[in-house]
C-alpha positions as CSV (number, residue, x, y, z in Angstrom):
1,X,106.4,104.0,104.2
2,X,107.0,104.7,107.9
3,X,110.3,104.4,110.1
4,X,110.1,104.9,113.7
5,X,106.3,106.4,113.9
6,X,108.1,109.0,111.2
7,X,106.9,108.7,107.3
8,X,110.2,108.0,105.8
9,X,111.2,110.7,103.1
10,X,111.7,109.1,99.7
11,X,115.1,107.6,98.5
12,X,116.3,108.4,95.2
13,X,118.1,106.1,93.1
14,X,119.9,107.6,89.8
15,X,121.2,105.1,87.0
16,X,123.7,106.2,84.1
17,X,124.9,104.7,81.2
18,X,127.6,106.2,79.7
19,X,127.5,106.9,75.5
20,X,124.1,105.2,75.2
21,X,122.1,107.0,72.9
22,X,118.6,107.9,73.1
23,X,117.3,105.6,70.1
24,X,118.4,102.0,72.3
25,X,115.8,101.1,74.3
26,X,112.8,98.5,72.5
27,X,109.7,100.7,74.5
28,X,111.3,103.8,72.8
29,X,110.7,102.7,69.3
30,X,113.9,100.7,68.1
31,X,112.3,97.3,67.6
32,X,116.1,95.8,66.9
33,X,117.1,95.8,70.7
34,X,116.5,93.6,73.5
35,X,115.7,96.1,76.5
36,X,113.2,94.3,78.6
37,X,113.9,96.3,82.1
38,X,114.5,99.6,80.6
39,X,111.0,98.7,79.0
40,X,109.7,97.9,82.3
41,X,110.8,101.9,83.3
42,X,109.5,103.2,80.4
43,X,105.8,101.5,80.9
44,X,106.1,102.8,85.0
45,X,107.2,106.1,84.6
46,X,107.6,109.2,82.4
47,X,110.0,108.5,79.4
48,X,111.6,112.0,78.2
49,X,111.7,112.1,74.5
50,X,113.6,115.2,74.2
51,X,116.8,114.9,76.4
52,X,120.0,116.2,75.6
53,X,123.5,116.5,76.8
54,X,124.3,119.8,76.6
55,X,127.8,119.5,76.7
56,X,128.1,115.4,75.0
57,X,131.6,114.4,77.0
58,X,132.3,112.8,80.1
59,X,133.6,114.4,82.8
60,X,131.4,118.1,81.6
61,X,128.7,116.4,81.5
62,X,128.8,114.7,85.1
63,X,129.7,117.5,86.6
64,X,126.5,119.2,85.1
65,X,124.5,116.4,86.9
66,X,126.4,117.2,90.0
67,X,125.8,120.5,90.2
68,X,123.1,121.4,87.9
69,X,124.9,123.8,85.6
70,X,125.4,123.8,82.2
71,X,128.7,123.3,81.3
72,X,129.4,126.8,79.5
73,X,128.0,127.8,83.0
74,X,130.3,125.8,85.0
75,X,133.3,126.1,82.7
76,X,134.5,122.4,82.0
77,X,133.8,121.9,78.2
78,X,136.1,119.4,77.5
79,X,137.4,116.4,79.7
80,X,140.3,117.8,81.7
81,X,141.9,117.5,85.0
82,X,142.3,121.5,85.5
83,X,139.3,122.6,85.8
84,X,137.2,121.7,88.4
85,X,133.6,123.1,88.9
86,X,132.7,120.3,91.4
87,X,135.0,122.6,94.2
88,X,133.2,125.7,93.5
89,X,129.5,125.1,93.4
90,X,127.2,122.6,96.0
91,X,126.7,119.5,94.8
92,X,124.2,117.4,94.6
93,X,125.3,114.8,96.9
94,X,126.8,117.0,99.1
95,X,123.6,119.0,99.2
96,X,121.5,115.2,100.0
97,X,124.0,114.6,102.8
98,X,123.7,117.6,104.4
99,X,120.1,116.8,104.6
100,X,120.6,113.6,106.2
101,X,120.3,111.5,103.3
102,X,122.8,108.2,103.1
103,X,124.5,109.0,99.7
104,X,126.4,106.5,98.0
105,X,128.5,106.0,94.0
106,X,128.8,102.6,93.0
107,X,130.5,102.3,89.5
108,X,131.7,104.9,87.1
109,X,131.9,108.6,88.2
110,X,134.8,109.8,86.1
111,X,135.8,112.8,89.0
112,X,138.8,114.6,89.4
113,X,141.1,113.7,91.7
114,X,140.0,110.6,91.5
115,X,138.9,109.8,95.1
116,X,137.5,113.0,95.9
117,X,134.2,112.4,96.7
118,X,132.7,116.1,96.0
119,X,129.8,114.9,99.2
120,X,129.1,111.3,98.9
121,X,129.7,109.5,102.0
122,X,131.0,106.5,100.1
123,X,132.3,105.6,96.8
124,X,133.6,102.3,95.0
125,X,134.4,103.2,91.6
126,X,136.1,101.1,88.4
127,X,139.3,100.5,90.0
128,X,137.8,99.0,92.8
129,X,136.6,96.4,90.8
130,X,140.3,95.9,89.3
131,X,141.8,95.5,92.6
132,X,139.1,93.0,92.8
133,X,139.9,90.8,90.3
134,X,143.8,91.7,90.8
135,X,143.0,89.7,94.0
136,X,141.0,86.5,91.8
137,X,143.0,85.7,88.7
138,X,141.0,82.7,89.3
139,X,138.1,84.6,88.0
140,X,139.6,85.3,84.7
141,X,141.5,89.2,83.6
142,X,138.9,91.2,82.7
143,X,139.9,93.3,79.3
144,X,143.0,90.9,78.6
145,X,142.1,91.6,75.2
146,X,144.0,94.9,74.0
147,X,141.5,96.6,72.5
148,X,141.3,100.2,74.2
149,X,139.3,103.0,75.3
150,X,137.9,104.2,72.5
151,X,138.4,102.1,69.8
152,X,135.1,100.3,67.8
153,X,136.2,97.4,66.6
154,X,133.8,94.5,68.1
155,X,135.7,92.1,70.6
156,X,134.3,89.6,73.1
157,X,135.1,90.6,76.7
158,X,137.9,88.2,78.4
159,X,135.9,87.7,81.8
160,X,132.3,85.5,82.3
161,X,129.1,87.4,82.8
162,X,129.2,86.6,86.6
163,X,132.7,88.5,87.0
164,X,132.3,91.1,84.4
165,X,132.3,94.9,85.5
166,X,128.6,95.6,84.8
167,X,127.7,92.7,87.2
168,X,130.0,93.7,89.8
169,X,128.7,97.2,89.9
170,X,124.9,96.0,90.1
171,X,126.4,93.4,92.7
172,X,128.0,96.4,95.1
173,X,124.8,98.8,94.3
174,X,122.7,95.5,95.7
175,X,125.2,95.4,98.9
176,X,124.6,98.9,99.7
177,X,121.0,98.1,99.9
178,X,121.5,95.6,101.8
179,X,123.7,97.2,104.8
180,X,122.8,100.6,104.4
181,X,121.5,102.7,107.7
182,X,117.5,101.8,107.4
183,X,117.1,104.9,109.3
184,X,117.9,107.2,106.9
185,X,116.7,107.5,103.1
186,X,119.4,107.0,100.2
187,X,120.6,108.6,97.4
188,X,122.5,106.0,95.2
189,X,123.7,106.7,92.1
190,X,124.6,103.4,90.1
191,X,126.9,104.5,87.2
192,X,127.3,101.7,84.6
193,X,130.7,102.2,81.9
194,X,128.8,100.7,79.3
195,X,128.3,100.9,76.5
196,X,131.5,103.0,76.4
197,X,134.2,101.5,74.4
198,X,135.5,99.5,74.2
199,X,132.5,97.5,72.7
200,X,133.2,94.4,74.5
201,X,129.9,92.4,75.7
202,X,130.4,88.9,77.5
203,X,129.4,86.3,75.1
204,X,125.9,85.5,75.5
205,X,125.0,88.9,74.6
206,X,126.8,88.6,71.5
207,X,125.4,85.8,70.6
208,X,121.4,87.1,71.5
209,X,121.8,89.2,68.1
210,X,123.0,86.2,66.1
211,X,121.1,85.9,62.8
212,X,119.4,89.1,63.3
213,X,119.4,92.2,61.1
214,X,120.6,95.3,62.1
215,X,119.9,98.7,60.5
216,X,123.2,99.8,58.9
217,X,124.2,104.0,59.8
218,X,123.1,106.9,58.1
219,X,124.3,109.5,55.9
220,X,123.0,112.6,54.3
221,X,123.7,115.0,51.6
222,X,126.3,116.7,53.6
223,X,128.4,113.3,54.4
224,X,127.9,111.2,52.0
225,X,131.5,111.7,50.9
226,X,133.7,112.2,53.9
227,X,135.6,115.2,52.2
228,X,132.2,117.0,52.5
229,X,131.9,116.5,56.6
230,X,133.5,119.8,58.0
231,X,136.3,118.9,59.3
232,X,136.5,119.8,62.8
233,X,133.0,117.4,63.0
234,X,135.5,114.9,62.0
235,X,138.1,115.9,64.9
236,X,136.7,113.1,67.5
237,X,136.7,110.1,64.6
238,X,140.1,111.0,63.1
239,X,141.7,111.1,66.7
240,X,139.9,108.4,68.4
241,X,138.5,105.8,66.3
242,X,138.6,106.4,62.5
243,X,135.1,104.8,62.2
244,X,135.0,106.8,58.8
245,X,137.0,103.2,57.3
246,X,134.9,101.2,58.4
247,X,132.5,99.8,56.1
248,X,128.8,99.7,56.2
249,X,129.0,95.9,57.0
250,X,131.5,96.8,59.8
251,X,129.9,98.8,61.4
252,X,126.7,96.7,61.7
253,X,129.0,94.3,63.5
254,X,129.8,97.5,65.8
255,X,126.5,98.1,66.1
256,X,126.0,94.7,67.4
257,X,128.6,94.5,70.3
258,X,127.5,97.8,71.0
259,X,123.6,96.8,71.4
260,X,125.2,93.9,73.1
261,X,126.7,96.0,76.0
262,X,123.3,97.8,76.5
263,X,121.2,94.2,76.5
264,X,124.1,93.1,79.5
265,X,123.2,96.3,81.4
266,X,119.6,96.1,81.3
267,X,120.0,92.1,82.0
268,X,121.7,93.0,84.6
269,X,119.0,95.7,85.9
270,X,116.6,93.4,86.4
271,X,118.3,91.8,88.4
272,X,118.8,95.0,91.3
273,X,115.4,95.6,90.3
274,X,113.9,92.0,91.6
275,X,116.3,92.7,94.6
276,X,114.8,95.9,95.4
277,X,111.3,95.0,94.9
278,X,111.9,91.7,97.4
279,X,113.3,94.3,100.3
280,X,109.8,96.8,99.3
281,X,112.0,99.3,98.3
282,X,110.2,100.1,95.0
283,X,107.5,101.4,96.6
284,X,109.1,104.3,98.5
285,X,112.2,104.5,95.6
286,X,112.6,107.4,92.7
287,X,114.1,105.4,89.9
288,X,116.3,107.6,87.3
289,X,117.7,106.4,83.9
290,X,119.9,108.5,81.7
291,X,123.1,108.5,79.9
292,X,126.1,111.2,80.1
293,X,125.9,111.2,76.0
294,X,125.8,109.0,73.1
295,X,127.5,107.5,70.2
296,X,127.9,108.3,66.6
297,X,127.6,104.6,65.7
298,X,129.1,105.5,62.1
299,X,126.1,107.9,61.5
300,X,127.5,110.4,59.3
301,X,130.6,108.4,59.0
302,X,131.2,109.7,62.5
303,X,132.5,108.0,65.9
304,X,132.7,108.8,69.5
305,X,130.8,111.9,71.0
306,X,131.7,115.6,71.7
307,X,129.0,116.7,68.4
308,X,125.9,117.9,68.7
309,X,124.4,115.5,66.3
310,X,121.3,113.8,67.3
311,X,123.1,110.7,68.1
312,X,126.0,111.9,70.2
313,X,123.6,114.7,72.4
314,X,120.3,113.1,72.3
315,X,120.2,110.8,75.1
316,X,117.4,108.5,77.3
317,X,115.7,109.9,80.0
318,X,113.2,107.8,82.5
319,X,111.7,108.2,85.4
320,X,109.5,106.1,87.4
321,X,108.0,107.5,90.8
322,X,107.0,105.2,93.2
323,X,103.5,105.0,92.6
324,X,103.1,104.1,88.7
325,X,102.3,106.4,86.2
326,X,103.2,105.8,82.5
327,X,103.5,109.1,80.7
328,X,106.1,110.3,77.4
329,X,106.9,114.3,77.6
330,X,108.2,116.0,74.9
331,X,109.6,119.0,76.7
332,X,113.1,120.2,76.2
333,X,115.1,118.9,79.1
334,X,118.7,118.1,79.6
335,X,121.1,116.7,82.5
336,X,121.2,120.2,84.3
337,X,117.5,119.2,85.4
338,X,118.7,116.3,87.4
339,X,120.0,118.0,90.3
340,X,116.9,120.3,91.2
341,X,114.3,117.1,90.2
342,X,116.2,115.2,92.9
343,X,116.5,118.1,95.3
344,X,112.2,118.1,94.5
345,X,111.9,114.4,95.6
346,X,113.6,114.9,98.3
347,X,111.5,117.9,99.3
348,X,115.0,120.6,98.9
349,X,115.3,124.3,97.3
350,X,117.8,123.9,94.9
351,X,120.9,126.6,95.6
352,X,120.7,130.1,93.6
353,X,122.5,130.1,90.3
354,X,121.7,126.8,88.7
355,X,120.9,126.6,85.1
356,X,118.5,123.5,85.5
357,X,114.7,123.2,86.3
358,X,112.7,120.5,88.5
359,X,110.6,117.6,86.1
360,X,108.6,117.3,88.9
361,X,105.7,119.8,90.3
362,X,103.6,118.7,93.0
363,X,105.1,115.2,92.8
364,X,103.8,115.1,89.1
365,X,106.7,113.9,86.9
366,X,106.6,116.4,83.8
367,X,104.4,119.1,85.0
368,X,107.0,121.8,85.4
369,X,106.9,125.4,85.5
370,X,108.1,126.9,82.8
371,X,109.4,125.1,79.9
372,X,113.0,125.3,77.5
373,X,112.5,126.2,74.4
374,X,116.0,126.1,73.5
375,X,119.0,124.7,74.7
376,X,122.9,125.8,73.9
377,X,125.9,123.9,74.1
378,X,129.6,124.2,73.8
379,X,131.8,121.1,73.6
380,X,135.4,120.9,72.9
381,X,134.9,124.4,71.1
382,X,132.3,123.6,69.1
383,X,128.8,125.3,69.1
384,X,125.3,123.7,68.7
385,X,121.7,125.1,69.6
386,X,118.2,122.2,70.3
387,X,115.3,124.5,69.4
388,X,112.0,123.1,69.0
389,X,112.3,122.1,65.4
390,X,115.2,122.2,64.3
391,X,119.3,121.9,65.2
392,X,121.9,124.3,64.3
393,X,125.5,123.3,64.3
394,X,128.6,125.9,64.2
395,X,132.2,124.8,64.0
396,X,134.2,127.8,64.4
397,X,137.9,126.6,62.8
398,X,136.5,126.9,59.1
399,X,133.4,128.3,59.8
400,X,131.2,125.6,58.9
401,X,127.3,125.3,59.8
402,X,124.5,122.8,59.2
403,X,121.2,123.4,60.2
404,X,118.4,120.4,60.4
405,X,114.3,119.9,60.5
406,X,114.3,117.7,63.4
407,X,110.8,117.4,63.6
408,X,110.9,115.7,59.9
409,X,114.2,114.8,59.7
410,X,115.5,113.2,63.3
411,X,118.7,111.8,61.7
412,X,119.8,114.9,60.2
413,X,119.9,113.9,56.5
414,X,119.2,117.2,54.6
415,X,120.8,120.2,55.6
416,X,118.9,123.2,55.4
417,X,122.0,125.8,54.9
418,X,122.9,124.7,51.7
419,X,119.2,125.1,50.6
420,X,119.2,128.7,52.3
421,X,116.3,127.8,54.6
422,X,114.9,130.6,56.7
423,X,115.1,128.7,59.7
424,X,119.4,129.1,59.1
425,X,119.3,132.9,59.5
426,X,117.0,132.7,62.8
427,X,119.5,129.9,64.2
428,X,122.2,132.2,62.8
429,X,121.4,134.9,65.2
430,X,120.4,133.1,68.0
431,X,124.0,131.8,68.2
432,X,125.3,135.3,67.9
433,X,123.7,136.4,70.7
434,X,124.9,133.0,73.0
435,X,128.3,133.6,71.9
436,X,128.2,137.2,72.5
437,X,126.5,136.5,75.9
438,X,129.8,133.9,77.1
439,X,132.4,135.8,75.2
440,X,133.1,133.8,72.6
441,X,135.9,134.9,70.0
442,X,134.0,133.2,67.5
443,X,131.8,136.3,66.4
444,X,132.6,140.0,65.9
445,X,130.8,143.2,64.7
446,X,127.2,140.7,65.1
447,X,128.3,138.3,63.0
448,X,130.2,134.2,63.0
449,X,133.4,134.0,62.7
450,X,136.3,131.6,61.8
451,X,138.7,131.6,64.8
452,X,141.3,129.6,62.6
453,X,142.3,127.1,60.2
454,X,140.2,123.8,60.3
455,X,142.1,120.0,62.0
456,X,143.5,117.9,59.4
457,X,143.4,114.3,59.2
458,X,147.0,114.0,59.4
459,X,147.4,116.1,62.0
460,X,144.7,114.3,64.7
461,X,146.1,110.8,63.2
462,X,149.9,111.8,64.8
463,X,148.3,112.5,67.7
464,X,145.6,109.8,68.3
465,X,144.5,108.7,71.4
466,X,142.6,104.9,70.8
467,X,142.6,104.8,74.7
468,X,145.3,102.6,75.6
469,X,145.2,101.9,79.0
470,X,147.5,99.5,81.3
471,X,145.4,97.5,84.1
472,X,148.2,98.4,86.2
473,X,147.1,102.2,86.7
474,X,144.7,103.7,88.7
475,X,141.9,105.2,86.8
476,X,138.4,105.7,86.6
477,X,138.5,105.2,82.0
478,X,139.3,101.2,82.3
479,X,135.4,100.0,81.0
């Protein structure tokens, strides 16, 4: 494409969910789903089989797309307001500006302070689109239903489709577009809240799955009885959701609202794809998919995220260049990678220091030099290691492990420490040495150790957090 006599330099735009897991899109395998856009990336570009959130939260796991460190790297393991690796390292937009790029957030971000726009020459994020509605009762109150931020329980969302959030974020990502300066390429990073909690889809997508059968969630021989989950596994479900009482026939009904949110994103994808492919935008445009992290789903009798289980770390990845080229690569790659495979489209050295590595050599998505074999995480103070085969998990308060065969056992069914596999011991070491490498209190003299006495049920119940929000607050959590 040329501009003023000048070939015009690619514009990038990058799409998030937030909590989708990887195994929700129809192309991918998962036959139960209705994905027809996400499809249409997957049969474009290169889908990554093998992405992972290296540090399965929010706000640590943005800011590792932001500035392509992991998030032991860049210090925010957990989501909190006092610590703020955005101020102290280039960001990705920041870096695109500088370059002359037009750089735009539409939707979710999930920064600290709120309205700091750590490079972005414009945002509009969630409360935007409350002020907007604020201003058209007519329209209906969106989440008039009481249900909160994290809770699972299925409930029908209180606005139509045409004034919901996901629409309004596709609608404002479609304006930018529109009236952005045609002189300069865009970055535009589209950030959906769905299918965060709560699980709330506008009717029509509920009713898409009526009559159908839904898988119900896993367990294995180290949760079938919820006693037997190590408890600080169990931290995230006790305080946030308690999806360990709900019922297989429940959670199918979660399951449902919660396919139901992805099916109202990707409807709602094809309709800024259409747009963009009317303006012949596709043909000069990076398209990105991923997610921040996923969703327990009552796998394991487990809710919520921050667990390096393959359902809360494991996480979509898709990207179509502008010329076509359908490929599935099963390297090792995580969110860190984002930020230098952008920097590569747009023809930018990444800065010094980061922890991630360009998907894209000589404009080939998934040739890269030099591949992961490997990947360590800390979230929330618990420890996990990706390696090629297998996932090891390490939850310092009690000490507990588990160890799976990924390769043969995806869903984590059987673990391999309680049948003394050698694989354990090789995993076991391997996490001595990250630890020792970040300073981690949780090993001594070479070897794991407890760092104190394991969360009780009681204890994380008296201090739950469902995520009750008021509409009347400013705040960047209201999905």
């Amino acid at each position: 494409m040329k501009h003023g006599g000048k070939t015009q330099r690619p514009n990038i735009l990058l799409i998030t969910t937030d909590q989708q897991r990887h195994d929700t899109i129809n192309a991918a395998g998962n036959r139960e789903i209705f994905t027809p856009h996400l499809d249409w990336l997957c049969d474009q570009g290169t889908r990554f089989s093998r992405c992972y959130s290296d540090c399965p939260v929010c706000m640590p796991a943005r800011a590792t797309i932001m500035t392509g460190r992991y998030a032991h790297s860049h210090g925010l393991t957990g989501n909190s307001e006092s610590i703020r690796p955005m101020e102290r390292n280039p960001t990705l937009p920041q870096i695109l500006t500088s370059a002359g790029y037009q750089t735009r957030a539409q939707g979710k971000m999930h920064f600290f302070p709120l309205r700091r726009n750590y490079g972005f020459e414009h945002m509009e994020i969630l409360p935007d689109y409350y002020r907007h509605m604020k201003g058209n009762r007519d329209r209906g109150i969106p989440m008039d239903h009481g249900m909160g931020q994290n809770e699972m329980d299925p409930v029908i969302s209180t606005v139509s489709e045409s004034n919901s959030l996901t629409h309004w974020i596709v609608d404002r990502s479609i304006d930018f577009l529109e009236t952005r300066d045609e002189s300069r390429p865009f970055f535009l990073w589209t950030g959906f809240s769905k299918p965060h909690p709560p699980f709330d889809p506008c009717r029509e997508y509920w009713e898409i799955y009526s009559g159908l059968s839904l898988s119900p969630p896993v367990d294995g021989d180290w949760s079938k009885e919820v006693s037997n989950i190590p408890p600080q596994a169990l931290r995230g479900t006790w305080s946030l959701n308690n999806a360990h009482r709900l019922s297989a026939e429940r959670l199918i009904q979660t399951k449902r609202a919660y396919y139901a949110t992805i099916s109202q994103v990707d409807y709602n994808l094809g309709i800024l794809f259409a747009r963009m492919r009317e303006m012949g935008l596709l043909d000069n445009t990076w398209i990105i998919f991923t997610s921040d992290h996923g969703e327990m789903l009552g796998d394991h009798h487990l809710g919520a995220k921050a667990l390096y289980f393959d359902g809360a770390a494991h996480i979509p990845l898709i990207i179509r260049p502008p010329v076509p080229s359908p490929s599935v690569s099963s390297d090792l790659v995580c969110l860190a990678d984002l930020l230098p495979t952008c920097l590569s489209i747009a023809g930018i050295e990444p800065p010094e220091g980061i922890d991630g590595r360009s998907l894209i050599e000589r404009g080939v998505v998934g040739e890269t030099g030099g591949r992961r074999t490997h990947l360590f995480g800390e979230v929330n103070g618990i420890y996990g290691i990706i390696g090629p085969e297998h996932s090891y998990h390490f939850f310092p308060r009690g000490g507990d492990e588990l160890c799976f065969h990924i390769c043969v056992d995806p869903r984590e069914r059987i673990d391999l420490v309680r049948r003394a596999d050698p694989a354990v011991e090789e995993y076991r070491t391997r996490m001595v040495t990250e630890l020792e490498r970040i300073g981690s209190p949780a090993v001594r003299n070479g070897k794991l150790v407890s760092i104190g006495s394991p969360p009780t049920e009681d204890e994380l119940h008296a201090r739950a957090w469902p995520g009750f929000h008021s509409r009347s607050i400013e705040t960047d959590v209201l999905h």
